[in-house]
C-alpha positions in Angstrom: 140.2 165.1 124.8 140.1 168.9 125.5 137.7 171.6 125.3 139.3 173.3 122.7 140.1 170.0 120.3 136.6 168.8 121.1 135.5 172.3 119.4 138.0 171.8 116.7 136.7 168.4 116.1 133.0 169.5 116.0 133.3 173.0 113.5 135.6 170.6 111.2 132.8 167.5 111.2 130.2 170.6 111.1 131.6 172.6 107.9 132.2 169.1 106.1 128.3 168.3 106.4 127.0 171.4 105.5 129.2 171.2 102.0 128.1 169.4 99.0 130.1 166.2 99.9 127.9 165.3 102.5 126.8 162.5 101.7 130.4 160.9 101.0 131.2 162.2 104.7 128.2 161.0 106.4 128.6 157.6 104.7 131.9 156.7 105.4 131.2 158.2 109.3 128.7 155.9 109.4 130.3 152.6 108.7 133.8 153.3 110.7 132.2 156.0 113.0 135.7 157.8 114.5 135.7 161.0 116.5 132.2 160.0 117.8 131.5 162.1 120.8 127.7 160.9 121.4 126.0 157.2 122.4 122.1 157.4 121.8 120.5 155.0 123.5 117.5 153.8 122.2 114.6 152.3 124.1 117.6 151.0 126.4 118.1 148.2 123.4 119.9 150.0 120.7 123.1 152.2 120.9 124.0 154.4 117.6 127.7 156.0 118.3 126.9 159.2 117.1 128.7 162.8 115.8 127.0 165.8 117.8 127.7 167.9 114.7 126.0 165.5 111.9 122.8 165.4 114.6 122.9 169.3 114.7 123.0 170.1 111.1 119.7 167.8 110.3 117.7 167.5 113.1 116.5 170.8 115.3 116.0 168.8 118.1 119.5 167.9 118.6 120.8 171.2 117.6 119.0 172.6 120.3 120.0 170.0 123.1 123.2 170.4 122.0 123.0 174.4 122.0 121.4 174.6 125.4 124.1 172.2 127.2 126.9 173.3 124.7 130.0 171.3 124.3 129.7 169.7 128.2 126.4 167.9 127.2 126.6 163.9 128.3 128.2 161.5 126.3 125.5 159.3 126.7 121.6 160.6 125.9 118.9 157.8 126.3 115.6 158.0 124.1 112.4 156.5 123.9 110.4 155.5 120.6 107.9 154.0 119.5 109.2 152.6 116.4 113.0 150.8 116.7 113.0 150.4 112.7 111.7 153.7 111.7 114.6 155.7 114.3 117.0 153.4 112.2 116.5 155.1 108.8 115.8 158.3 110.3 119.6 157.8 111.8 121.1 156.8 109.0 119.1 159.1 107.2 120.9 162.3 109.1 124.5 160.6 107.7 123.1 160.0 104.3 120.3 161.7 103.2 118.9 159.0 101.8 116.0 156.6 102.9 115.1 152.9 101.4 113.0 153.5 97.8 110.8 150.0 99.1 109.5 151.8 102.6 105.9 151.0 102.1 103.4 153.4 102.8 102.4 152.2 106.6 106.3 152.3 107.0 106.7 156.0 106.2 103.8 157.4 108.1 105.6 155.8 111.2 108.9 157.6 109.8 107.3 160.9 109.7 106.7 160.5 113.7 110.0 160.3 114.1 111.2 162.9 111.7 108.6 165.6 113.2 109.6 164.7 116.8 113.1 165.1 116.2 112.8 168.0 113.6 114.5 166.3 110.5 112.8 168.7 108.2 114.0 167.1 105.2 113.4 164.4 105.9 109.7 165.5 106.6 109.8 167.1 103.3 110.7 163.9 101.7 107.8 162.0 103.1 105.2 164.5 102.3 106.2 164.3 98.5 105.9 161.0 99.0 102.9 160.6 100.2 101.6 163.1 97.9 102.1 160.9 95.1 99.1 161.6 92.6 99.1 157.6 92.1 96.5 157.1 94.9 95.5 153.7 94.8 93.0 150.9 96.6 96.5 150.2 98.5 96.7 153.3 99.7 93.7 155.6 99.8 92.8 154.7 103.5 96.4 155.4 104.5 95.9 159.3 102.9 92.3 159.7 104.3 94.0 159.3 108.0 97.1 161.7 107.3 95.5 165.0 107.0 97.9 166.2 109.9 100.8 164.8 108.1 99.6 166.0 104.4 99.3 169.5 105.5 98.1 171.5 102.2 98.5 168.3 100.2 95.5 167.1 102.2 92.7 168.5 100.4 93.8 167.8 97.1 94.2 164.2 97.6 91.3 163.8 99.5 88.4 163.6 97.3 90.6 160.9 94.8 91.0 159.0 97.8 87.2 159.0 99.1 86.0 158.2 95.3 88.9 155.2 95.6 87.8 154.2 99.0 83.6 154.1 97.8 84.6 152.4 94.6 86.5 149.8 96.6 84.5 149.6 100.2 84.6 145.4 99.7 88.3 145.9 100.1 88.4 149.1 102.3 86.1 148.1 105.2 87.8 145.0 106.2 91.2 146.7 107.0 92.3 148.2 110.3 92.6 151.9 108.3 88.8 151.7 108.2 88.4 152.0 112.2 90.1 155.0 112.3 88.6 157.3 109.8 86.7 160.1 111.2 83.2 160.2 111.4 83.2 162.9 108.1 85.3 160.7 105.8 83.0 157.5 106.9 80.1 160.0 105.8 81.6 161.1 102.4 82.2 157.4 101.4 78.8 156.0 102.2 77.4 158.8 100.6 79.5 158.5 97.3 78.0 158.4 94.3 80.4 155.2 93.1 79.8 153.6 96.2 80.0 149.7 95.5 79.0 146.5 97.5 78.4 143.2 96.8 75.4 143.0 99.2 73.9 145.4 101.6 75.4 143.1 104.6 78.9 143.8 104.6 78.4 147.7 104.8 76.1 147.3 107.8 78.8 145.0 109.6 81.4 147.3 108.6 79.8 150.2 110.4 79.1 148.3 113.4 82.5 147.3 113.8 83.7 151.6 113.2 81.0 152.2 115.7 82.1 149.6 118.1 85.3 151.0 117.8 84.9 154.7 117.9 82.4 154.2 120.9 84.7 156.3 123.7 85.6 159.5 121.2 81.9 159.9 119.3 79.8 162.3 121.8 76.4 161.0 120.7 76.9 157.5 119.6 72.8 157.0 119.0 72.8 160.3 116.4 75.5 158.3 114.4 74.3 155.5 114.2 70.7 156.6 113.4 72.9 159.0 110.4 75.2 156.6 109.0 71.9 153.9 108.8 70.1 156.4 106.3 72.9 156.1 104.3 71.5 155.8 100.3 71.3 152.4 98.8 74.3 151.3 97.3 74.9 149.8 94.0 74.7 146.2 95.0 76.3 144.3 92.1 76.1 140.8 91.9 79.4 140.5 89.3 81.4 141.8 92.7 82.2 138.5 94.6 81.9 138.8 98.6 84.4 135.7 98.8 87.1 135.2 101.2 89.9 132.5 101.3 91.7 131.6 104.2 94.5 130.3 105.1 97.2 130.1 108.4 100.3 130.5 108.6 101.9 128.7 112.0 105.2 131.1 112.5 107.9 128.2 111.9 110.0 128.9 108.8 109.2 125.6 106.7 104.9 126.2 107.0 105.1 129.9 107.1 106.8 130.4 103.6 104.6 127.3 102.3 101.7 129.3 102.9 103.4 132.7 101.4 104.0 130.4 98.3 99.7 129.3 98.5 98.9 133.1 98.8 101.1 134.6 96.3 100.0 131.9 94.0 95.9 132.8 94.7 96.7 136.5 94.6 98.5 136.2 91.0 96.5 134.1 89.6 92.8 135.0 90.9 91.5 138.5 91.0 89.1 140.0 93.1 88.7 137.7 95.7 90.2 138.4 99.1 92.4 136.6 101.2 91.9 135.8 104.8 95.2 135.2 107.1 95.0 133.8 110.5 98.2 134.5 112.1 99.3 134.0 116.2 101.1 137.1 116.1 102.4 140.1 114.3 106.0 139.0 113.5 104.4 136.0 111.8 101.8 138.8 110.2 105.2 141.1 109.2 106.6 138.2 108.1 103.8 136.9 105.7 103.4 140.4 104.3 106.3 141.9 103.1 106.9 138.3 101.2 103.3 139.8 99.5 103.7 142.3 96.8 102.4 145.7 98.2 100.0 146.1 95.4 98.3 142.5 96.6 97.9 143.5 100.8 94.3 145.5 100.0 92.9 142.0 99.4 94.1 140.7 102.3 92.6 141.1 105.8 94.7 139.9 109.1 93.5 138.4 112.4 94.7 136.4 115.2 93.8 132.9 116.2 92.0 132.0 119.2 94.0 132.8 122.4 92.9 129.4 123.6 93.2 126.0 121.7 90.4 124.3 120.8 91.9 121.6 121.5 94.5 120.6 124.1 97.7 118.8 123.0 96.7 118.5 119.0 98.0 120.3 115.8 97.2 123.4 114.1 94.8 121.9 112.0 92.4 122.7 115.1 92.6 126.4 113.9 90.5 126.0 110.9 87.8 126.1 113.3 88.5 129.8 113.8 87.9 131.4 109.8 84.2 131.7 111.6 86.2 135.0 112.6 85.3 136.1 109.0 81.8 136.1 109.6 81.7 139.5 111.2 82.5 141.1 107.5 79.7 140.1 105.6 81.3 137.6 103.6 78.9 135.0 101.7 81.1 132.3 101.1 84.4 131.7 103.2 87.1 129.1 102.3 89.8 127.6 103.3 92.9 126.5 101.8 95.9 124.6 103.6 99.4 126.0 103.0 100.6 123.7 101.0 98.2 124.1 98.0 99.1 126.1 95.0 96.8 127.3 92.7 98.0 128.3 89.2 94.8 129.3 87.3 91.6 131.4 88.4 89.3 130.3 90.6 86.7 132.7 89.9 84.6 130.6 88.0 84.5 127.4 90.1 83.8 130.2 93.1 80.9 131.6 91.5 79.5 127.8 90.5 78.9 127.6 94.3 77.7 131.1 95.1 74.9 130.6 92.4 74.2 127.2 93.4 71.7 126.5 96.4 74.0 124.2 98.2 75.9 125.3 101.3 79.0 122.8 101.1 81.5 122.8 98.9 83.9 119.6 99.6 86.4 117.4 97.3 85.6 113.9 97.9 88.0 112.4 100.1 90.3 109.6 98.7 89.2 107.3 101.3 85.5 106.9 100.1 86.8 105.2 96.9 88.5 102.5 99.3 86.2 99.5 99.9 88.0 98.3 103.4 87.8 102.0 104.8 84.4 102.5 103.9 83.4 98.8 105.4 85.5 99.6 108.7 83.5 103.0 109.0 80.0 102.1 108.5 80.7 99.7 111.7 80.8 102.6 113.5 79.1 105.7 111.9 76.5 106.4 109.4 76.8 106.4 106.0 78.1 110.1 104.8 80.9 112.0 102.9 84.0 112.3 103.6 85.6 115.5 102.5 89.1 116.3 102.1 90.1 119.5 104.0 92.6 120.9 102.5 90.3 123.0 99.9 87.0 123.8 100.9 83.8 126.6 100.8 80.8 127.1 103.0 78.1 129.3 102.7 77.8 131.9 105.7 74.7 131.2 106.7 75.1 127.9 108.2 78.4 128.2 109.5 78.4 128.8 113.2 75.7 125.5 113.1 78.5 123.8 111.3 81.1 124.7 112.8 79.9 123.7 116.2 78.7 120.1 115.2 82.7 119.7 113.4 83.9 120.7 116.8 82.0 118.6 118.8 82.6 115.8 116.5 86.5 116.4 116.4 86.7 115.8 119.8 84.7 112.8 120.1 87.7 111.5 117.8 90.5 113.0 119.7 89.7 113.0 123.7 91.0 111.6 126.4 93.8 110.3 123.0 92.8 109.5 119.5 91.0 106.7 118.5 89.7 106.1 122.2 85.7 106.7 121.0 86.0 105.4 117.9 88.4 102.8 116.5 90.9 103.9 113.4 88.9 103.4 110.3 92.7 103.2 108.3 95.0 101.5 110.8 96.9 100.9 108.1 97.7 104.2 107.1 100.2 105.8 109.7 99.0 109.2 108.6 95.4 108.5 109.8 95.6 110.4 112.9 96.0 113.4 110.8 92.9 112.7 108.7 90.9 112.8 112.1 89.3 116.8 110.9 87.9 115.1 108.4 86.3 111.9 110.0 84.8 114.4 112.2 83.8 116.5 109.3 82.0 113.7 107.6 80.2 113.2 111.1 79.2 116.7 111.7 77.9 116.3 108.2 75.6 113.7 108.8 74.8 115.4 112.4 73.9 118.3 110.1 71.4 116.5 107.5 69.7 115.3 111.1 69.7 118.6 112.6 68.3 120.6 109.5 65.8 117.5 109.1 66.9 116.9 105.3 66.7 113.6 104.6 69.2 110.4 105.1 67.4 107.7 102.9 68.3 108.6 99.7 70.4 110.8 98.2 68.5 114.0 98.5 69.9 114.9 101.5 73.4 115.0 100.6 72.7 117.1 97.0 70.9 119.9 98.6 73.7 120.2 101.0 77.1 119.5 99.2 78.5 120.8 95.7 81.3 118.5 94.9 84.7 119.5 94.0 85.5 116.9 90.7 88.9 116.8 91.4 91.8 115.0 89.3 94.9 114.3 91.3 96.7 111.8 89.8 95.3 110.8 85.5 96.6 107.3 84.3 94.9 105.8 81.4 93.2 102.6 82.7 92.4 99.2 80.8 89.3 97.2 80.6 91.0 95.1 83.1 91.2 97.6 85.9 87.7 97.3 88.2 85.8 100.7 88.7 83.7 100.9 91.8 82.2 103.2 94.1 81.6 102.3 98.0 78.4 104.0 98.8 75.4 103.7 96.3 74.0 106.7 98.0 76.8 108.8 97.3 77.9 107.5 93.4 74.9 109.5 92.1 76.8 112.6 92.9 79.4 112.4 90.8 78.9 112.8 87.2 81.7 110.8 86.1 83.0 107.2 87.0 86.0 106.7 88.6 88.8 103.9 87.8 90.7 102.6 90.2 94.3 101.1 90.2 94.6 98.7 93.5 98.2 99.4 95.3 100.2 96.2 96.2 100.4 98.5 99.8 97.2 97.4 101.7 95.1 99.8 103.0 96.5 102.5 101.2 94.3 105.1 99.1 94.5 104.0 95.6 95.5 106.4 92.6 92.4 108.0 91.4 91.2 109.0 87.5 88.4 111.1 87.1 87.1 110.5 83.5 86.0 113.8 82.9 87.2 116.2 85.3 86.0 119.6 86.0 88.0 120.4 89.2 89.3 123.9 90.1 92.6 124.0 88.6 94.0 123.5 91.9 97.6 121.5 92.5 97.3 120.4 96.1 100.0 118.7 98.3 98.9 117.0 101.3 100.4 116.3 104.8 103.6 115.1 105.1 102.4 111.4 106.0 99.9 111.7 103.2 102.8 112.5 100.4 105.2 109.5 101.5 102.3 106.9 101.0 101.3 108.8 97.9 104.8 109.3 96.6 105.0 105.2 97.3 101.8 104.6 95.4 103.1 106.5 92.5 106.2 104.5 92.6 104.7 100.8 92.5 101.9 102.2 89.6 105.0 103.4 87.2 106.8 100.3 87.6 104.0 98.0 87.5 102.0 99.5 84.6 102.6 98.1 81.1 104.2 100.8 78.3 101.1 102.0 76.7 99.7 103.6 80.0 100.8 107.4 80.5 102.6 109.0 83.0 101.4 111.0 85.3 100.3 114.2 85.2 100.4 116.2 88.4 102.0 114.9 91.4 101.2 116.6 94.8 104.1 118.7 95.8 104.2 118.3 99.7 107.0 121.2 100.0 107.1 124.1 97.9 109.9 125.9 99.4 112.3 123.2 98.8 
């Protein structure tokens, strides 16, 4: 192509783009782009066939690259940014003038790097109305206090809603990345707010030691800081404000990961105040988790990565329950867990406070197992009596967690090195799924390990109801006859529940039975169990609706083992 047509070419795409139909123009270039005369490329990944013209008219940077080499500039112009996604809109942007209405607000502060560095004024404009948006929220406040560059003169009148927000909120605010890098000023204002709010006077001083940590290399006198940020006025400490956090992990495959999005949406929805802890081994699986997450939920939820080694070699995810101990650095009082495929449909709030009042530092549902007479025989051959926990819902206290924690570990891997089952025999041989209930043989050893340790005491019952609040639970509810034998294994441990449980015995030997708790007061939790777990349960359920005579009811809840099905 000439010279002169090239010129032709560009004036003609130029004066279309500079006219009110625009948009129709830069839309239909972009989808059939003919006459390109440019190829970005982008991070030496991306290639956008581009109009020199369209680039000019929007962006100043191009204009003047364009300008300065006129008409013989290369074809080909390689670029380098930070963010692949955020050079996407801000392209497509230049053709349409128009940017995605969901762009959350993390998304659009990187956007506004791009639009500044490649002078897309408008686009800057755009962003900055944005992000002036008077509805300043818990989801958003830190965001605003670290954009005072970006804000400009919107800055200082968003700033004091922001800080009031952020002191109102601190449970929420100081667990978040944002919260590292506030200046030294804002971190000042917020402590020093009037409506400043905590739960207890530990997750403030935690939170500053992680900013300080943090800011180490770019605070000048680190000792005057701290020494000013400790005088900091009391807080309101209010005990109605829960310092609760529940965790869960989502493994990056498709079929677990959007299990545990259904688990968290279904917490988040349906229990307020409470935040959510996400182990993750990466941030696409992070990404991933949150935007499936409404926006207006993420201030409740804080992120971290699992440990870079395995606890254990060669075993299953469940390992990484071990790591929520991460969550001890915030100042949390109690920290849960909750596997991924456990839905919760009504709040928790008061089961969660039952515990944080109560003086006990366990909260566990009692296993299935402990109502089966073989199991329990077969494991008192080889351990001491104890409690046997399921693990797939459970709460600690803080305070004795890292003691815990280490005895589960050790435990666990009693069970599971040089293979399973090699220092202690199978307790449910019959149960092919019994590998996977090895995190909780070893939690109902570390338990005992833990009465011994603390010195509480194993002859009675004592022991075991200063440590453990149990979880009444009612999976499966079928009205029983005066036929039907009720029993319970362990004398020691039948005290502790304050109903009797009826048992149906399976014609399948060996596997756990169906279980009726007379009068319930569970969390109203539905929980699905392992996929091992949920064949022999779905084949319980099976032999009890065909073998049960008319008058008996059907069942009420039935685990769900995959909710994205």
């Amino acid at each position: 192509m000439s010279e002169s047509s090239d010129r032709h070419s560009y004036q003609a795409i130029f004066q279309l783009c500079t006219e009110s139909n625009q948009d129709r123009v830069g839309i239909s270039l972009l989808k059939d782009p003919i006459l390109w005369d440019t190829d970005l490329v982008v991070n030496e990944t991306q290639n956008y066939k581009a109009h020199r013209a369209i680039l000019s008219v929007h962006s100043g940077y191009f204009k003047t690259l364009f300008e300065k080499e006129n008409l013989n500039t290369r074809t080909e112009i390689h670029i380098e940014v930070n963010d692949l996604s955020s050079f996407d809109i801000a392209f497509k942007f230049l053709y349409t003038g128009r940017i995605p209405n969901s762009l959350q607000h993390k998304q659009l502060k990187l956007l506004f790097g791009i639009a500044n560095t490649y002078k897309i004024q408008t686009l800057v404009e755009i962003i900055q109305k944005s992000l002036s948006s008077p509805n300043i929220d818990a989801n958003k406040c830190l965001l605003v206090l670290s954009m005072e560059n970006e804000l400009q003169r919107s800055y200082s009148g968003m700033c004091s809603s922001a800080i009031t927000i952020a002191a109102e909120n601190f449970r929420y605010m100081c667990h978040q990345d944002g919260f590292l890098n506030l200046n030294y000023n804002t971190i000042q204002d917020i402590i020093c707010h009037s409506n400043f709010r905590v739960p207890n006077k530990k997750m403030p001083s935690m939170a500053l030691h992680r900013w300080l940590e943090a800011n180490k290399e770019t605070i000048p006198d680190l000792s005057k800081s701290i020494m000013t940020l400790n005088q900091y006025r009391h807080p309101r400490n209010s005990t109605s404000l829960f310092s609760s956090i529940v965790c869960y992990f989502a493994d990056g495959s498709t079929r677990y990961t959007n299990m545990t999005i259904n688990a968290i949406n279904s917490f988040l929805r349906s229990t307020p105040e409470v935040m959510v802890g996400l182990l993750v081994k990466n941030d696409d699986t992070r990404d991933k988790v949150m935007s499936a997450i409404a926006e207006s939920y993420h201030y409740r939820i804080v992120s971290k990565y699992i440990s870079k080694k395995a606890h254990f070699k060669d075993w299953n995810p469940t390992q990484y329950k071990l790591d929520i101990l991460m969550f001890l650095d915030h100042g949390f009082e109690e920290i849960y867990w909750m596997d991924s495929d456990t839905i919760v449909y009504e709040d928790l709030r008061p089961y969660l406070e039952a515990f944080r009042c109560s003086s006990q530092l366990f909260y566990f549902v009692l296993d299935h197992v402990m109502y089966d007479s073989l199991f329990v025989t077969r494991w008192k051959r080889q351990h001491q009596d104890t409690f046997i926990p399921q693990a797939c819902f459970m709460g600690f206290k803080s305070s004795c967690m890292r003691a815990f924690f280490a005895l589960w570990k050790s435990a666990w891997k009693l069970w599971i090195e040089p293979k399973p089952f090699t220092m202690y025999q199978d307790p449910n041989p019959e149960f092919e799924g019994s590998g996977f209930c090895i995190e909780q043989y070893a939690l109902g050893n570390a338990i005992s390990d833990f009465i011994e340790q603390e010195g509480f005491s194993r002859q009675n019952t004592y022991g075991y109801q200063q440590l453990i609040l149990p979880i009444e639970r009612k999976l499966i509810w079928i009205k029983t006859n005066e036929r039907m034998q009720s029993f319970y294994p362990s004398s020691k441990l039948q005290s502790m529940l304050k109903t009797s449980t009826s048992v149906f015995t399976s014609s399948y030997p060996g596997i756990v039975p169906c279980l009726k708790q007379v009068a319930p007061v569970a969390p109203h939790i539905l929980i699905g169990f392992w996929i091992a777990y949920s064949i022999s349960i779905i084949k319980i359920i099976r032999s009890v609706m065909n073998g049960i005579q008319k008058n008996l009811s059907s069942l009420i809840c039935l685990a769900n083992e995959d909710l994205t099905d």
